[in-house]
Structures are given as structure tokens and as C-alpha cells.
C-alpha positions, 0 to 999 in steps of 0.5 A, spaced: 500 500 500 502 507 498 500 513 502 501 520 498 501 526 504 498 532 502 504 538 504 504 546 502 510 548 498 513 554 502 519 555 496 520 553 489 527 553 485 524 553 478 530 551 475 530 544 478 523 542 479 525 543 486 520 545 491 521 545 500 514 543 503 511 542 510 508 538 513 507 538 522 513 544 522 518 539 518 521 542 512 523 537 506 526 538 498 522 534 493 521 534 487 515 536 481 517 533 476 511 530 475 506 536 477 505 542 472 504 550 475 505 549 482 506 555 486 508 557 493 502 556 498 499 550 494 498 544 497 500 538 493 500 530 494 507 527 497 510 519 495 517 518 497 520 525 495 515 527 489 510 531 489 504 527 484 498 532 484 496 538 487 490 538 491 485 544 494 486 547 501 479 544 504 481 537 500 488 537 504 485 540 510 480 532 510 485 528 507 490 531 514 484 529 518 483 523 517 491 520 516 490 523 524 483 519 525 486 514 524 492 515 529 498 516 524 499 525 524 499 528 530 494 534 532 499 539 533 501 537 526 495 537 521 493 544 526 499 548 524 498 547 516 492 547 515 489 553 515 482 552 514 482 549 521 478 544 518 483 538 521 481 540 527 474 537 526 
């Protein structure tokens, strides 16, 4: 079974395909390669070090609630990304 997490890009290096993204506080370097038109302050799906799609705020914001419902993503996490706060839920 693969799991994609939904993550917010916080810079972009457009010469690279390289983007930095955050999750619960922590930062990671991956790759989008494979989506087209990401932004800053976007939201896309994460498997191993590639973004695969992007996803609006409210559909990361759900996503997030139920990866922490099902005990994997603690609260504090999904609360300080989201900022709907629709995680909270």
C-alpha cells in the first residue's frame, strides 16, 4: 500500500523542479517533476520525495484529518498547516 501526504510548498527553485514543503513544522526538498504550475502556498500530494498532484486547501485540510483519525499525524501537526482549521474537526 502507498500513502501520498498532502504538504504546502513554502519555496520553489524553478530551475530544478525543486520545491521545500511542510508538513507538522518539518521542512523537506522534493521534487515536481511530475506536477505542472505549482506555486508557493499550494498544497500538493507527497510519495517518497515527489510531489504527484496538487490538491485544494479544504481537500488537504480532510485528507490531514483523517491520516490523524486514524492515529498516524499528530494534532499539533495537521493544526499548524492547515489553515482552514478544518483538521481540527
Amino acid at each position: 500500500m502507498c500513502l501520498a501526504i498532502p504538504a504546502q510548498i513554502l519555496a520553489l527553485d524553478e530551475g530544478t523542479d525543486q520545491a521545500v514543503v511542510s508538513l507538522g513544522g518539518v521542512k523537506k526538498p522534493i521534487s515536481l517533476a511530475l506536477v505542472e504550475d505549482a506555486a508557493v502556498g499550494d498544497y500538493v500530494l507527497v510519495h517518497v520525495g515527489y510531489a504527484l498532484n496538487k490538491v485544494s486547501p479544504e481537500e488537504a485540510a480532510r485528507t490531514l484529518a483523517l491520516i490523524q483519525a486514524a492515529g498516524a499525524l499528530d494534532a499539533a501537526a495537521v493544526d499548524g498547516d492547515v489553515p482552514t482549521g478544518e483538521a481540527s474537526r
